[in-house]
C-alpha positions as CSV (number, residue, x, y, z in Angstrom):
1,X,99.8,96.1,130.8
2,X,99.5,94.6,127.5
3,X,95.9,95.6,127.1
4,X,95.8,95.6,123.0
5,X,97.6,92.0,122.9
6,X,95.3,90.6,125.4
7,X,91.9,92.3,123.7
8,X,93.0,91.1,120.4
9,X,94.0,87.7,121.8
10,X,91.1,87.7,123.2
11,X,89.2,88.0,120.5
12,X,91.4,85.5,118.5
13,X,90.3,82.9,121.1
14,X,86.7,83.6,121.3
15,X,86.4,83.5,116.8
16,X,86.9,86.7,115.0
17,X,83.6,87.4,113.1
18,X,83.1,90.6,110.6
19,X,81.9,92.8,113.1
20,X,84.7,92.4,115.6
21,X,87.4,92.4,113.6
22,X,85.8,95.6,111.4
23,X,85.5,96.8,115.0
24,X,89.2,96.5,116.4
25,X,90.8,97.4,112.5
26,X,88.9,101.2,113.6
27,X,90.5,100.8,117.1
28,X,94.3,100.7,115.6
29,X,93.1,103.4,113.0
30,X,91.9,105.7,115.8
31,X,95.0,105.1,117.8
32,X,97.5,105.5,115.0
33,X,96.1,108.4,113.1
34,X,95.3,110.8,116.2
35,X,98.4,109.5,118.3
36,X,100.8,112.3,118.6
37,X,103.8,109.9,119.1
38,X,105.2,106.7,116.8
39,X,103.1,104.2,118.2
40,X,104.5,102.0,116.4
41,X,108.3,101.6,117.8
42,X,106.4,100.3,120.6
43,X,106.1,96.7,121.0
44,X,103.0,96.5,123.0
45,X,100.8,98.2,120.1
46,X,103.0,96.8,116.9
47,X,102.8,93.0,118.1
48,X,98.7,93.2,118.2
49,X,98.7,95.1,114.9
50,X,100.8,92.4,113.3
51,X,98.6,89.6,114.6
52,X,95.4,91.0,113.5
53,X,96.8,92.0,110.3
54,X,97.1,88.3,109.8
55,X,93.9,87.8,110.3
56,X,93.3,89.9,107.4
57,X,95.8,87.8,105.2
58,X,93.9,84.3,106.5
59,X,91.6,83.5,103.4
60,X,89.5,82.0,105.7
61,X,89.4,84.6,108.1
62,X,89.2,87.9,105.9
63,X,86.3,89.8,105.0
64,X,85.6,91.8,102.1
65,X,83.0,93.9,104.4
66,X,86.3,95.1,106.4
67,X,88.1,96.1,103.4
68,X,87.7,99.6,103.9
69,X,88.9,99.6,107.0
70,X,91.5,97.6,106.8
71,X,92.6,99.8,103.6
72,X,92.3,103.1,105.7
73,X,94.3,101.4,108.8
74,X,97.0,100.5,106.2
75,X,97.1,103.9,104.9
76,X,97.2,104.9,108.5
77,X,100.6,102.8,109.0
78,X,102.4,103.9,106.1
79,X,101.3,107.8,106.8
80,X,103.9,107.3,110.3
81,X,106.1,104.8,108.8
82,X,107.0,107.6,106.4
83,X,107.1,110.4,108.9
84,X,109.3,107.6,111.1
85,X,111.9,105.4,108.9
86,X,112.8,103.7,111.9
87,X,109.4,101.8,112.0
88,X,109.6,100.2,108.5
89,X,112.5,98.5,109.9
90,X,110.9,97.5,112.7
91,X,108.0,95.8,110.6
92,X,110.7,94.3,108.1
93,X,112.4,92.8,111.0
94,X,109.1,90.9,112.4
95,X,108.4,89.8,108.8
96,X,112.2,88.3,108.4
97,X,110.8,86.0,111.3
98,X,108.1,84.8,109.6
99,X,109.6,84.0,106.6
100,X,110.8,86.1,103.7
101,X,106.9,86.3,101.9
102,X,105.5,87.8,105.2
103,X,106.1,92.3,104.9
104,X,102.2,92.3,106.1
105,X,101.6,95.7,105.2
106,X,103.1,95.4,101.6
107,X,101.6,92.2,100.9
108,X,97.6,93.2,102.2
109,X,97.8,96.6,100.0
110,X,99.3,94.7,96.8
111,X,95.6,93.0,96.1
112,X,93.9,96.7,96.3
113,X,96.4,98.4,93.3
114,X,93.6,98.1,90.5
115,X,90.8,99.0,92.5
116,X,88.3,101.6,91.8
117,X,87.0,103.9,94.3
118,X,88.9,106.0,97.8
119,X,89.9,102.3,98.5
120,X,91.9,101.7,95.4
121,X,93.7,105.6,96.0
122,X,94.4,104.9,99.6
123,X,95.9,101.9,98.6
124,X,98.4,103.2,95.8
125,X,99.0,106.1,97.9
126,X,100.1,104.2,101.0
127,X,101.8,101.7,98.5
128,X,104.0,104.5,97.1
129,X,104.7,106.0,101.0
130,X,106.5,102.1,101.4
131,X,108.5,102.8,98.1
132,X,109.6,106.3,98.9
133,X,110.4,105.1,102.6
134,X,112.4,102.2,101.6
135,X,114.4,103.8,98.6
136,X,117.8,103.2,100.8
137,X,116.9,99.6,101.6
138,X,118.4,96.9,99.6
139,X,116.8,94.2,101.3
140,X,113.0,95.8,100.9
141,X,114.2,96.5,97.4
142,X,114.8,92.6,96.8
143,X,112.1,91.8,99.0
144,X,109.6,93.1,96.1
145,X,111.1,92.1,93.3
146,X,112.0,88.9,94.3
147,X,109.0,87.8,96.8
148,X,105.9,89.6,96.5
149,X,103.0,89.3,94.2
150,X,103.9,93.0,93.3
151,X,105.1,93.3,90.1
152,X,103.1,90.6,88.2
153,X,99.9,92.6,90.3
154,X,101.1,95.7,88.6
155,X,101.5,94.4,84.9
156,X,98.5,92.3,84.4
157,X,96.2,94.0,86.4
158,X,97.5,97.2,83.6
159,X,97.2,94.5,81.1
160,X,93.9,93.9,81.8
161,X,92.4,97.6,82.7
162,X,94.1,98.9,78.7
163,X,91.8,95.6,77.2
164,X,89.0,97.1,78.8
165,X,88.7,100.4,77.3
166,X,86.3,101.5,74.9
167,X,87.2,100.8,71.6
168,X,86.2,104.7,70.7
169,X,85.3,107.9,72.5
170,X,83.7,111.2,71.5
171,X,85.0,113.8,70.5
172,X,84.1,117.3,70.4
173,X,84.9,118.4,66.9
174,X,87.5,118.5,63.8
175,X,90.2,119.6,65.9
176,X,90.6,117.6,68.5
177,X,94.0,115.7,68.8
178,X,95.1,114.8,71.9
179,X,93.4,112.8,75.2
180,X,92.4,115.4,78.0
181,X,91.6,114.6,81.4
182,X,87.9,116.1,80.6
183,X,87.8,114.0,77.9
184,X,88.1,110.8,80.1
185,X,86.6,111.3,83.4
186,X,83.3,110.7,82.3
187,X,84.4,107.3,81.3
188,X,84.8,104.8,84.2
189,X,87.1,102.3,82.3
190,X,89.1,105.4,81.2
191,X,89.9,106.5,84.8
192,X,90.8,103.4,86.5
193,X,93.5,102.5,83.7
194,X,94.6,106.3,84.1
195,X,94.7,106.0,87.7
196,X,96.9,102.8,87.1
197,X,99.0,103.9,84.8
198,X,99.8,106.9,87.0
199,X,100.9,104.8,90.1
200,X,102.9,103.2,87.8
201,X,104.7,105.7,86.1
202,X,105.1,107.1,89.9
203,X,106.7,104.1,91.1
204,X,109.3,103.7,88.4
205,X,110.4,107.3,89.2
């Protein structure tokens, strides 16, 4: 009874190193990717998740060696949060106790918008699953507007990515006038504004 709580308590207790914490951020993958059922409506499995997630927010406690992991697990979440409304409510309702800056898995994907790579995708793609999810709910609405790191994320992190770019490309004769995508996805700089600038157009819509 209780087995994830007490593993991950256990592991709390004992000091959560890299390895461990890599190791049990797989475990909740595994479970919640190949689980036929919404896991997550179950307390036994959502309170563990929610305290090692924690962990991940805990500066001194994070890891940038789990950050792949901890991405894909997030993904993972918001892949059967989507598929079950009912669990974003659930996860909104456990952040409301903790204050109203604490929507874990909004908050731990917000950091990963800008970044290049299947980390960066998995992150906007599991980012825009919580917007499509929560297009009913007011108090989600106002939770990311009003208290998360989300939009300011969004805008100088944009900012940032356009003063980047090259200041001129080549091009392939006389004629050419417009920006192509095989124009740009030679150049790195190119693709992660483009990628940015993509997620955002997709969450204003």
């Amino acid at each position: 009874e209780n087995i994830l709580e007490r593993l991950v308590q256990w592991h709390l207790r004992r000091g959560l190193d890299p390895d461990s914490q890599g190791a049990l951020l797989k475990l909740f993958e595994m479970l919640i990717g190949q689980s036929q059922q919404p896991l997550l409506q179950h307390k036994p499995v959502l309170q563990p998740l929610l305290s090692l997630l924690s962990t991940c927010a805990d500066p001194q406690l994070g890891s940038p060696a789990v950050e792949g992991s901890l991405v894909l697990l997030l993904n993972q979440v918001c892949v059967s949060m989507a598929r079950e409304p009912s669990i974003l409510e659930l996860l909104f309702r456990a952040a409301s106790q903790q204050g109203p800056t604490n929507l874990l898995i909004f908050s731990l994907l917000v950091p990963f918008i800008h970044r290049d790579g299947a980390i960066g995708q998995q992150a906007r793609d599991a980012l825009l699953l919580v917007m499509a999810t929560s297009a009913d709910s007011q108090a989600v609405a106002q939770y990311i507007a009003e208290n998360s790191y989300f939009c300011p994320v969004l805008a100088t992190g944009l900012s940032a990515l356009y003063s980047s770019l090259p200041r001129k490309i080549e091009v392939r004769g006389d004629d050419w006038h417009a920006l192509r995508r095989e124009d740009w996805i030679g150049v790195a700089s190119l693709v992660l504004f483009m990628n940015s600038l993509e997620f955002c157009n997709a969450v204003i819509q």
